[in-house]
N, C-alpha and C positions, 0 to 999 in steps of 0.2 A: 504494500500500500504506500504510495507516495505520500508525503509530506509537505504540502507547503506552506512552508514560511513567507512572513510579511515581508522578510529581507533576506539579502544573501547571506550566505558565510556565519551562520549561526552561531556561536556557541552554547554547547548544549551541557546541562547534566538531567541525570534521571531521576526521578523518584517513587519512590513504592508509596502508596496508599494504606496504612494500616490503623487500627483500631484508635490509638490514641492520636489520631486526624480526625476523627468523625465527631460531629455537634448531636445535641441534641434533635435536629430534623434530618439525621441518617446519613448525610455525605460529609464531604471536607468541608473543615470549617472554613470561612472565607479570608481568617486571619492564618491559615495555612501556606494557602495562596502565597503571602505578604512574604512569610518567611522563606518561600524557595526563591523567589524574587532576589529578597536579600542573598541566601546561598547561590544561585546564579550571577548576580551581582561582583560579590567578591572574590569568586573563583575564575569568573572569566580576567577581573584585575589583577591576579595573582598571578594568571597563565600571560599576561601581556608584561607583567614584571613588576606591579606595585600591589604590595602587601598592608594587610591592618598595621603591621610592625612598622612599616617602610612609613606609612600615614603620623606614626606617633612619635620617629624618631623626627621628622621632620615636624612637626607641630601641625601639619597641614594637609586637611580633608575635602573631596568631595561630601557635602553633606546634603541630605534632600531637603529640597524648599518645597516644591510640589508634586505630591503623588496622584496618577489616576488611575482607578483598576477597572473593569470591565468584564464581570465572573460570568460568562456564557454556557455554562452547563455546569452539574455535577459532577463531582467523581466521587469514588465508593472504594471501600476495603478493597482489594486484591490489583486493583487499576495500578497501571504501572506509566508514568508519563514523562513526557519532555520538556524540558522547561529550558529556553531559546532564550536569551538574550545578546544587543546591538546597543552598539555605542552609534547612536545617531544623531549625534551632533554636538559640537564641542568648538568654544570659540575661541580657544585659545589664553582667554583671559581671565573670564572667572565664573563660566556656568559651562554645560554640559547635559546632554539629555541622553537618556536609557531609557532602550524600550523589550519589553520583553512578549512572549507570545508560551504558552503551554495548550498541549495536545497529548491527547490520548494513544498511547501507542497500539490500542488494540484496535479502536474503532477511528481513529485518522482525525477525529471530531475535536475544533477547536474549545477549548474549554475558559481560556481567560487570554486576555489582551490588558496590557498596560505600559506606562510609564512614567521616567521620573524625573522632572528637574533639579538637576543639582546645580548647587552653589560650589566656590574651592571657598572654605574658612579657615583664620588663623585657629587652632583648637587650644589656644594659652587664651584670646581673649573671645574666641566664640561670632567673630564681626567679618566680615566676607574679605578677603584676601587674592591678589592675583594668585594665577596656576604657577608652582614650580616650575622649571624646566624639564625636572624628569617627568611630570605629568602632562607637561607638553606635548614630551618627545615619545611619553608613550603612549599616550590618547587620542590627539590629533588623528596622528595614521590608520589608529583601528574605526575610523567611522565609517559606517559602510553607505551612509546616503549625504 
C-alpha cells in the first residue's frame, strides 16, 4: 500500500498503539498524538545533528509559539503507525515551522495532520533570540518546501 505524504523526504518513526494510549472513549488519547509529534520532532533534530544537550549547552532553543493539530481519525490498541515529520520553513533568523503528518500503517488512512511555529529563544532569559549558526547551518538545508 502506498503512502502518501504531504511532502517529500519524510522523516519517519513508528509507533505501536497500546493500552496505556487509550482514553476513556476507547482510542488514542488526543494528547498522545502531541507526544509522538514531540518524539518525531526531536529525533529527526538529533538525526540532522542538534541535540536536547547541544540546545542546553548552548543556552539556545527552538521553542513552540504556535501549535495546530488536526486529529482525522482514531487509532486503537494493536495499530501500528507512522508518524512523518518536515522542516518547512525556516528563516534563518529566529522562527521556523514543522509540520508533521501520521498514518496508519495497516489501513494507508491518514489519521492526524499538524504543525508548529517555533521561535529560537535565549533559554537563560526565556525572550526570542537570533538562530545560532549551527542551527542555521543545520536547519536551513533540511527544509523541504
Amino acid at each position: 500500500m502506498a503512502t502518501h505524504w504531504d511532502y517529500p523526504q519524510p522523516f519517519i518513526i513508528t509507533v505501536a498503539v497500546d493500552d496505556q494510549h487509550i482514553d476513556e472513549l476507547g482510542h488514542t488519547n488526543n494528547r498522545i498524538y502531541n507526544d509522538w509529534c514531540e518524539q518525531a520532532a526531536w529525533a529527526h533534530s538529533t538525526e540532522l545533528g542538534l541535540t536536547g544537550k547541544d540546545y542546553r549547552e548552548m543556552k539556545i532553543a527552538m521553542a513552540i509559539h504556535e501549535a495546530n493539530y488536526h486529529y482525522l481519525a482514531p487509532s486503537f490498541v494493536g495499530d501500528n503507525i507512522s508518524v512523518a515529520t518536515w522542516l518547512t520553513g525556516c528563516d534563518g533568523r529566529l522562527t521556523m515551522q514543522r509540520s508533521f503528518q501520521m498514518i496508519n500503517n495497516s489501513t494507508g488512512q491518514c489519521l492526524f495532520r499538524g504543525s508548529w511555529q517555533l521561535v529560537c529563544i535565549n533559554l537563560s532569559t526565556n525572550k526570542p533570540s537570533r538562530m545560532p549558526a549551527a542551527f542555521i547551518e543545520t536547519y536551513v538545508p533540511a527544509v523541504v518546501v
